[in-house]
N, C-alpha and C positions, 0 to 999 in steps of 0.2 A: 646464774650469771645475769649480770642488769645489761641490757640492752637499752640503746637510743630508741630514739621514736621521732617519727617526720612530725613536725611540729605544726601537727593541726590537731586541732579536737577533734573527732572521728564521729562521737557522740551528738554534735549536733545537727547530724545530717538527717533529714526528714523527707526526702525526695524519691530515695536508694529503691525504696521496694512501693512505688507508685508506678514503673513504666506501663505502656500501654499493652492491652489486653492481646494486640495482635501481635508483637511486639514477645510475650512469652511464648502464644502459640505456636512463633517460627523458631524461639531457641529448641524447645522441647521437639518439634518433625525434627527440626536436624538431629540432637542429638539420638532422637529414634532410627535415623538413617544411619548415623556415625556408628553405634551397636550393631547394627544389623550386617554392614561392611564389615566390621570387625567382630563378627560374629565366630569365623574359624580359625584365629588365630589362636595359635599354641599357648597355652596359658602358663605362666611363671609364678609359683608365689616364695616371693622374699621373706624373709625371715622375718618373724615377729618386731623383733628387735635391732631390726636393718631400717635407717631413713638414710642411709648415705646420699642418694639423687635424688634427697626429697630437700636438698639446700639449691643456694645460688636463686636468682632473681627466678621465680619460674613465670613464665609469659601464658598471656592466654588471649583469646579472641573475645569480641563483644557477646557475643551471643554466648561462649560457655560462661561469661562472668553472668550474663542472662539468667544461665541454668544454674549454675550456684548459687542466686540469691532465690530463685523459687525450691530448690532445694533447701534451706536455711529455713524458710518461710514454714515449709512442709514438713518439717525434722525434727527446729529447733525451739525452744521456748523463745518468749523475748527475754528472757533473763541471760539465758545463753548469747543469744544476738548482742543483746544488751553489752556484755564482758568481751565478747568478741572485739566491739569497734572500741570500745575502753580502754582495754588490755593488748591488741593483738595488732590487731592493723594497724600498719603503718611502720611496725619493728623493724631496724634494720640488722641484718646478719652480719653484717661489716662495712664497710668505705664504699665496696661495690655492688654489693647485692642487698633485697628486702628480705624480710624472713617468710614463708611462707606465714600464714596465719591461720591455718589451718594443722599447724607439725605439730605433734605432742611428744618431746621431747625425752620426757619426764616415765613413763610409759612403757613397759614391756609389750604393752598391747598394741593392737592397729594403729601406727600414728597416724595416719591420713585420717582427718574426723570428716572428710566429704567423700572420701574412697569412691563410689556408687556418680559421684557427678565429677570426680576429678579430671582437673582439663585434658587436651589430647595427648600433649608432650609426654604427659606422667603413665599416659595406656598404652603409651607405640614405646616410647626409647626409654625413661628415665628423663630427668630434665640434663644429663647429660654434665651437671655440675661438677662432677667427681667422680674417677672409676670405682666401680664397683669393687667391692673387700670380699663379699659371698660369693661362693660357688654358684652363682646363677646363669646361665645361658640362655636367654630367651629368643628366639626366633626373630630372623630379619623380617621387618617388613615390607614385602616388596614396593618399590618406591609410584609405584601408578596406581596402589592402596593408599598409599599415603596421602598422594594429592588430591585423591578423591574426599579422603576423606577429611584433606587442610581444606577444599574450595566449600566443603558444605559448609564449614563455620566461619569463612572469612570473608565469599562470597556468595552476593546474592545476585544471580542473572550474572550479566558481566560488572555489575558495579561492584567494588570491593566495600568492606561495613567497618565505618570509623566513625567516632563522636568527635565532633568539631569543638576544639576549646577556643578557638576565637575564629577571625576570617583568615586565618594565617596557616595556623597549625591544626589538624586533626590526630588524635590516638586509632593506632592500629593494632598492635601489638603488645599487652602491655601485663605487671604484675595487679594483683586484687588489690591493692592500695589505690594504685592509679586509676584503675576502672572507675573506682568510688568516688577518686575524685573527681574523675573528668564527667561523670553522670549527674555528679548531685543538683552543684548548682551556679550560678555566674563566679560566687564567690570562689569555690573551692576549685573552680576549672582555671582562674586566677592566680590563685595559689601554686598549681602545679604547674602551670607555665613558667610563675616567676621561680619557684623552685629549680625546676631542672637548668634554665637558663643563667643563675646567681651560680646552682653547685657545678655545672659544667658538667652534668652526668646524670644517664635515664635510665639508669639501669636494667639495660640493654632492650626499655621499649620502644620501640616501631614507632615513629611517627610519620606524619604526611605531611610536606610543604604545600600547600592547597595556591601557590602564587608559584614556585617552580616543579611541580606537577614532580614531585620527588619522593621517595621514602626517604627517610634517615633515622640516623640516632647521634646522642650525644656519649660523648667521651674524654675524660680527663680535659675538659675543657673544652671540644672542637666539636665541630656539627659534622659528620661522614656519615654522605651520602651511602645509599643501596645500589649497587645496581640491578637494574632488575632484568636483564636480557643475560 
């Protein structure tokens, strides 16, 4: 099936896997702290041939889009990287959501090709996109595991960690297209500002009003606020 594509070149981005040296070292403690927390959780494995909650926009923090791209680094050839931003990113799943770029669709095997650095949402719940079809039952997580282990990737001390696309707007929350974008470079953090603002929809990333001290997202047009108390 041919799928759209956000209309940027992907490929010319040259910035993606320069961040700074301290910068990896805090994705990788967290995500060592994040395993270690969820070290005794009851383990579920889905069916080979099961990606049902592996659709819909799936959001992630800066620091695991951090840990996915030194994973990539560490994994993948550049020819894989290479078809990656070529081929994959940026694909949308429909009107509302990105596609993962990471799904392999096609595949009786493992679809997750990151499985070992997959973001938090996909190890605690499912991305929750669609009820599950398999007999699976996996264990609640109790919700004060959760937050422990939401504040180690989203904050740092009490600041919370978002990449600023201008003086207006910062990314909080967002799918691996987005990250890419808003990390690369003036141009492409440009790009997805005018984007979500022209289509009226963020596909349900997180952003930060850095002028009324707000989260939000957009939707079908409108900017709705977070609350956050």
């Amino acid at each position: 099936m041919k799928r759209e594509k956000l209309n940027y070149d992907f490929t010319k981005m040259k910035e993606l896997f320069q961040r700074p040296e301290q910068l990896n070292n805090f994705a990788l403690e967290r995500m060592e702290k994040v395993a270690y927390l969820l070290r005794d959780k009851e383990k579920y494995h889905c069916p080979a041939d099961c990606n049902t909650c592996c659709y819909g926009s799936i959001l992630m923090s800066y620091t695991e889009f951090t840990f996915i791209m030194l994973y990539l680094q560490d994994n993948w050839t550049t020819e894989q990287i290479g078809e990656l931003f070529r081929e994959r990113v940026g694909l949308l799943q429909n009107e509302e959501s990105l596609l993962c770029p990471f799904l392999q669709e096609e595949t009786g095997a493992r679809h997750c090709r990151i499985y070992p650095a997959r973001p938090l949402i996909c190890r605690v719940f499912g991305t929750t996109a669609s009820p599950c079809q398999q007999p699976v039952a996996p264990s609640l997580l109790a919700e004060e595991l959760f937050y422990q282990t939401y504040d180690l990737f989203y904050y740092s001390g009490n600041q919370f960690i978002a990449l600023n696309l201008d003086r207006e707007w910062a990314v909080y929350e967002a799918p691996f297209a987005f990250w890419c974008l808003a990390d690369d470079s003036t141009e492409s953090r440009s790009f997805l500002r005018s984007f979500i603002e022209e289509r009226g929809d963020s596909f349900r990333a997180v952003l930060y009003d850095q002028e009324e001290k707000a989260f939000f997202y957009y939707s079908r047009g409108r900017k709705e606020i977070i609350p956050t108390e």
